[in-house]
NUZAPA-592800 format. One record per residue: residue in three letters; chain; x, y, z of N, C-alpha, C in turn. Coordinates in nm, 4 decimals. Last residue first. Example, Ala and Ser with C-alpha at 12.3 -4.5 7.8 and 13.67 -1.06 7.14 Angstrom:
# residues 2
(roba SER A (1.2850 -0.2250 0.7080) (1.3670 -0.1060 0.7140) (1.2900 0.0030 0.7870))
(roba ALA A (1.3190 -0.5690 0.7800) (1.2300 -0.4500 0.7800) (1.3200 -0.3300 0.7800))
# end
This chain:
# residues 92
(roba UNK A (-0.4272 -0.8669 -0.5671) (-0.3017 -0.8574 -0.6199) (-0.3301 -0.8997 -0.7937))
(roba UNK A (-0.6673 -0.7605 -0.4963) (-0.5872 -0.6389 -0.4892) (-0.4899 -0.6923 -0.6211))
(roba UNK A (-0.8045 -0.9683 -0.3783) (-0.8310 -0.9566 -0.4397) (-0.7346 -0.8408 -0.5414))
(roba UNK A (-0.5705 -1.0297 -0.1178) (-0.6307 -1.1263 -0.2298) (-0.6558 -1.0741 -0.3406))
(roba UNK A (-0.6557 -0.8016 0.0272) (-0.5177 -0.7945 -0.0081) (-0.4968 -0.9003 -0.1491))
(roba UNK A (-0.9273 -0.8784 0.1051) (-0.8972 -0.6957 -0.0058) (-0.7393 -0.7465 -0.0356))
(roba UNK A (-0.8434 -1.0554 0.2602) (-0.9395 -1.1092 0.1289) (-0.9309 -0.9627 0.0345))
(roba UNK A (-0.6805 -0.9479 0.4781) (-0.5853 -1.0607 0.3829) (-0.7215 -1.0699 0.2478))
(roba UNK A (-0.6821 -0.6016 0.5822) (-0.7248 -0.7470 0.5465) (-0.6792 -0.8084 0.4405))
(roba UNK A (-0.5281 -0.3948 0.4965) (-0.4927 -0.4744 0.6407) (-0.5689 -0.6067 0.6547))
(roba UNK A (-0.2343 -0.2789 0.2794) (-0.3526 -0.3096 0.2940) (-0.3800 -0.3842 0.4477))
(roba UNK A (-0.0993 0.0371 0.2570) (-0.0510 -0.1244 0.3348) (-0.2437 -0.1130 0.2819))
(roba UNK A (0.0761 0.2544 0.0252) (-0.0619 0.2518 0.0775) (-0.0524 0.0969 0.1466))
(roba UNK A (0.2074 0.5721 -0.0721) (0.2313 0.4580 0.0172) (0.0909 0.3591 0.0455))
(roba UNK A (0.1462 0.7843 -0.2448) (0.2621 0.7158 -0.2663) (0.2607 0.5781 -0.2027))
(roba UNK A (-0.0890 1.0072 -0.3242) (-0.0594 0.9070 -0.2593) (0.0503 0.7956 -0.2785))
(roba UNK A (-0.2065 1.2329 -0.5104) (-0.1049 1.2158 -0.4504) (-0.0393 1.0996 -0.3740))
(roba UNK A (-0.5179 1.2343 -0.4074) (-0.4671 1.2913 -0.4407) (-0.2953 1.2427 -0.3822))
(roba UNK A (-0.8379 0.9684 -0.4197) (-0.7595 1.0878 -0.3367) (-0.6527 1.1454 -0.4207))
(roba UNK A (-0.9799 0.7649 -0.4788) (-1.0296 0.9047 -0.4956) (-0.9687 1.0247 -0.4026))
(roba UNK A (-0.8609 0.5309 -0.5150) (-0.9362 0.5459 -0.3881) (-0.9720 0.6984 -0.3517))
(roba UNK A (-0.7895 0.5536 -0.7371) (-0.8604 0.4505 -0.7242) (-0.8574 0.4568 -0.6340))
(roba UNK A (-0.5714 0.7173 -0.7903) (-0.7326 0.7479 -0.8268) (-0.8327 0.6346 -0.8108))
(roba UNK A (-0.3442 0.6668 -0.6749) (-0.4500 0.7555 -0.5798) (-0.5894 0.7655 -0.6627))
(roba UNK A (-0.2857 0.4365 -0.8207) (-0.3271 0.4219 -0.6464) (-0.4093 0.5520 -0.6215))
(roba UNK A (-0.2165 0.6246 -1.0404) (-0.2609 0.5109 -1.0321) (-0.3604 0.4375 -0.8974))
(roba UNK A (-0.1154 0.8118 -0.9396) (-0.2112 0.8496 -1.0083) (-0.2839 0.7237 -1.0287))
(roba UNK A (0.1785 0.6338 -0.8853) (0.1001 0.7638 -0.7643) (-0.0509 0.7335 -0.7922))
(roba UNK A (0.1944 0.3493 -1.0826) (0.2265 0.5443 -1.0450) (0.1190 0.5596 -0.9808))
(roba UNK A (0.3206 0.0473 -0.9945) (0.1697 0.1156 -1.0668) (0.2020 0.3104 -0.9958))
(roba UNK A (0.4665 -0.1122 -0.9255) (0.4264 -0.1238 -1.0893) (0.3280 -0.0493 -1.0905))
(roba UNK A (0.5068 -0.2561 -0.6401) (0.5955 -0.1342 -0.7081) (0.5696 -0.1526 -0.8141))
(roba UNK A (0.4096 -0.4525 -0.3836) (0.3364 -0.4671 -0.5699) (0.4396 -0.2765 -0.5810))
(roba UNK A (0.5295 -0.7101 -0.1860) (0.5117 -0.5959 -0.2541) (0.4725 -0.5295 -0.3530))
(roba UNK A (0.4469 -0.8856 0.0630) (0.4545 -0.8888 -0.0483) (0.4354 -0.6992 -0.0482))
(roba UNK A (0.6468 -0.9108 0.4494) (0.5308 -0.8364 0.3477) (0.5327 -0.8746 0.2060))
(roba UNK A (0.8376 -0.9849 0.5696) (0.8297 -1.0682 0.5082) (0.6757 -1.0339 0.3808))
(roba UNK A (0.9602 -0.7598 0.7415) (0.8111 -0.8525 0.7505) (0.8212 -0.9521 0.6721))
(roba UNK A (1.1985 -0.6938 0.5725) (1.2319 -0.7836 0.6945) (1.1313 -0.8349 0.7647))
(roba UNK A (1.0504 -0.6448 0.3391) (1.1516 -0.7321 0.3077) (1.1881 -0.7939 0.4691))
(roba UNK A (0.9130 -0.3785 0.4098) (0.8708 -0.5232 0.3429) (0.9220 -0.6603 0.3463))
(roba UNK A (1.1223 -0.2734 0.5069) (1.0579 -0.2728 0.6066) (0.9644 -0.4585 0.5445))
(roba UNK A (1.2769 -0.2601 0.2441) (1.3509 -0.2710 0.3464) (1.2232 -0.3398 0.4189))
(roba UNK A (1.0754 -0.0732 0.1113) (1.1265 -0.2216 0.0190) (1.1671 -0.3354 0.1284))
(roba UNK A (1.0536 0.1720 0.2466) (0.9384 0.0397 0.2438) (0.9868 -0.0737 0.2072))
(roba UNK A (1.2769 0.2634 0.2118) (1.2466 0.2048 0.3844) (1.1677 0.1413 0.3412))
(roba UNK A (1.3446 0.3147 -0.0576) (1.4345 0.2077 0.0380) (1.3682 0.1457 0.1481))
(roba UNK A (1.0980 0.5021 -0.1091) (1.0967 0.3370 -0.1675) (1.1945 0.2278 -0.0820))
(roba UNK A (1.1538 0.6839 0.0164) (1.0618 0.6275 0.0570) (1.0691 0.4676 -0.0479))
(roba UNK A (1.3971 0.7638 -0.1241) (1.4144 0.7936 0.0176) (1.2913 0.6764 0.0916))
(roba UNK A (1.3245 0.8228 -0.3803) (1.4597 0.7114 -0.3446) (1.4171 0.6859 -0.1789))
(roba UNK A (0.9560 0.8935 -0.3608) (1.1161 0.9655 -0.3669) (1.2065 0.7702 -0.3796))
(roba UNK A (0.7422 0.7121 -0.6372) (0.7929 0.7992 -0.5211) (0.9162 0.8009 -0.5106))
(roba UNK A (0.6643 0.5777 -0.8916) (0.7152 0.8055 -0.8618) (0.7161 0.8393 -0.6942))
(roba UNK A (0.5525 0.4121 -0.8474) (0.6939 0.3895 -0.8680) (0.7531 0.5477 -0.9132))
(roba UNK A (0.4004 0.3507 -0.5069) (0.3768 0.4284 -0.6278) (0.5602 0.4005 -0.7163))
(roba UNK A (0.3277 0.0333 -0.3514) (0.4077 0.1379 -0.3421) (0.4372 0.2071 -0.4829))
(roba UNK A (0.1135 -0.1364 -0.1020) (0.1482 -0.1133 -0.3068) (0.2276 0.0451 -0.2303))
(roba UNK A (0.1309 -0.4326 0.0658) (0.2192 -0.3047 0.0492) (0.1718 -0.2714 -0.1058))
(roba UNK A (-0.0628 -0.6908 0.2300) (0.0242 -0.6083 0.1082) (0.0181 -0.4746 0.1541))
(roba UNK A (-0.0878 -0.6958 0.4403) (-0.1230 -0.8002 0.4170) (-0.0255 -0.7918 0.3071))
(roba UNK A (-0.0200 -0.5877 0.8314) (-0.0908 -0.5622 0.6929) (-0.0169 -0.7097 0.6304))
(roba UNK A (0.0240 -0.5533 1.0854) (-0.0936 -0.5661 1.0470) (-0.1833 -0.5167 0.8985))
(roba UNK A (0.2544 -0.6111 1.2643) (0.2312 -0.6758 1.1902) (0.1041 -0.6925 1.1679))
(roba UNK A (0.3715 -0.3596 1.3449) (0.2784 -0.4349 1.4302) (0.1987 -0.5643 1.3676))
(roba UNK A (0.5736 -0.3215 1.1328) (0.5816 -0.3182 1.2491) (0.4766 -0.3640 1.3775))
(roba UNK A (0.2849 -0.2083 0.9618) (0.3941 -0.3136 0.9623) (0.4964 -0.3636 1.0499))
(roba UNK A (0.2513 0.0112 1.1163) (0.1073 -0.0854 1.0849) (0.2277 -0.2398 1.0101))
(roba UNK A (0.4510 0.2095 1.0530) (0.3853 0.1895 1.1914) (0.3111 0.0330 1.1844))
(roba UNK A (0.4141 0.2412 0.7555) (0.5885 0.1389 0.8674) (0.5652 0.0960 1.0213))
(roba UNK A (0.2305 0.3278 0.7494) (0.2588 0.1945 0.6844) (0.3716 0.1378 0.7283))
(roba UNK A (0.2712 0.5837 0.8545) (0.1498 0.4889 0.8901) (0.1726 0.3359 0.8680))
(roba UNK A (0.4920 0.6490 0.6988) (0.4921 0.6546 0.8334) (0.3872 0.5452 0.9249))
(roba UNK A (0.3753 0.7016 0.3978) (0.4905 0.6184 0.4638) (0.5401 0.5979 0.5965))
(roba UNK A (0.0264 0.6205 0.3719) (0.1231 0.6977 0.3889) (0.2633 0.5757 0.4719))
(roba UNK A (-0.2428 0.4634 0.4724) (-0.1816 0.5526 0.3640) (-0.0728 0.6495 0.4685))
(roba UNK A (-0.3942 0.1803 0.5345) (-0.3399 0.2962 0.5833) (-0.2467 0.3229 0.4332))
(roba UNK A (-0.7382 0.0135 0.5487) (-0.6510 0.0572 0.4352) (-0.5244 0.1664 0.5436))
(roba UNK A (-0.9860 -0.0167 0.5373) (-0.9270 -0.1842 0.5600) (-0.7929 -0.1305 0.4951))
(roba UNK A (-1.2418 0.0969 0.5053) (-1.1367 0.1365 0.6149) (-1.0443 0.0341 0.6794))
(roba UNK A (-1.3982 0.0278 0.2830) (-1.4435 -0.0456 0.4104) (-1.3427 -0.0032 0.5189))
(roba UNK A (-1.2526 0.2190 0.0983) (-1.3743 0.2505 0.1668) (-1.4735 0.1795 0.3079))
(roba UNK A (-1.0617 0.0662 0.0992) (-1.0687 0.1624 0.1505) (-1.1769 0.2725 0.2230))
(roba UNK A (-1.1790 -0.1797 0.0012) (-1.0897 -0.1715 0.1112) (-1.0688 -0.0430 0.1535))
(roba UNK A (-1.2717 -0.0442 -0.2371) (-1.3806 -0.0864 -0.1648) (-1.2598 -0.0889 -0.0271))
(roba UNK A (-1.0270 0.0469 -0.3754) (-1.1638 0.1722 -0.3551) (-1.2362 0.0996 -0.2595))
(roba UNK A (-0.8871 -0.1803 -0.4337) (-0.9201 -0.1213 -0.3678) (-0.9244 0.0206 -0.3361))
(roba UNK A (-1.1236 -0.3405 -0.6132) (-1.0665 -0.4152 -0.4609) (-1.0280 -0.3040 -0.4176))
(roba UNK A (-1.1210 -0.1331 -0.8467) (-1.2556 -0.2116 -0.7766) (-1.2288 -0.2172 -0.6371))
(roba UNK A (-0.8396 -0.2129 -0.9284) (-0.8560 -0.0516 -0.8610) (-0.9773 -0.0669 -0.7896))
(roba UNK A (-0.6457 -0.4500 -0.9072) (-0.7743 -0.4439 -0.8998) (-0.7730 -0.2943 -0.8395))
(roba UNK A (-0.3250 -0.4643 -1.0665) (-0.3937 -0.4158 -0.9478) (-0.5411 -0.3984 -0.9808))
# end
């Protein structure tokens, strides 16, 4: 994972966080990639894997919480869709 790619996607607001947001924004088919923390619950990994899997979404699951969240200078963060395809490019 390019942490560079995304801090900037996020910062360009090319980004939703969280597991609700990201099932919302997939469902409208408007993301590119999925990164999903590998310390999140059982509960949130099924629906994303699932939700990924019937979009046809790519998935990146290899990088902890601390991982994702410090590279967009937040706290905690488990879920994150990307929504442009060139941040999603550079990301993988």
């Amino acid at each position: 994972m390019n942490k560079g790619a995304l801090g900037l996607a996020y910062a360009a607001r090319k980004v939703v966080i969280g597991q609700e947001e990201v099932v919302k924004a997939l469902q409208k088919k408007q993301l590119h990639l999925v990164l999903l923390a590998t310390d999140a619950s059982d509960n949130t990994t099924k629906k994303i894997k699932d939700k990924t899997n019937t979009y046809q979404i790519q998935l990146i699951h290899t990088h902890t919480s601390l991982d994702i969240s410090s590279a967009i200078g937040k706290k905690n963060i488990k879920v994150i869709g990307i929504k442009d395809k060139g941040f999603s490019m550079m990301i993988k």
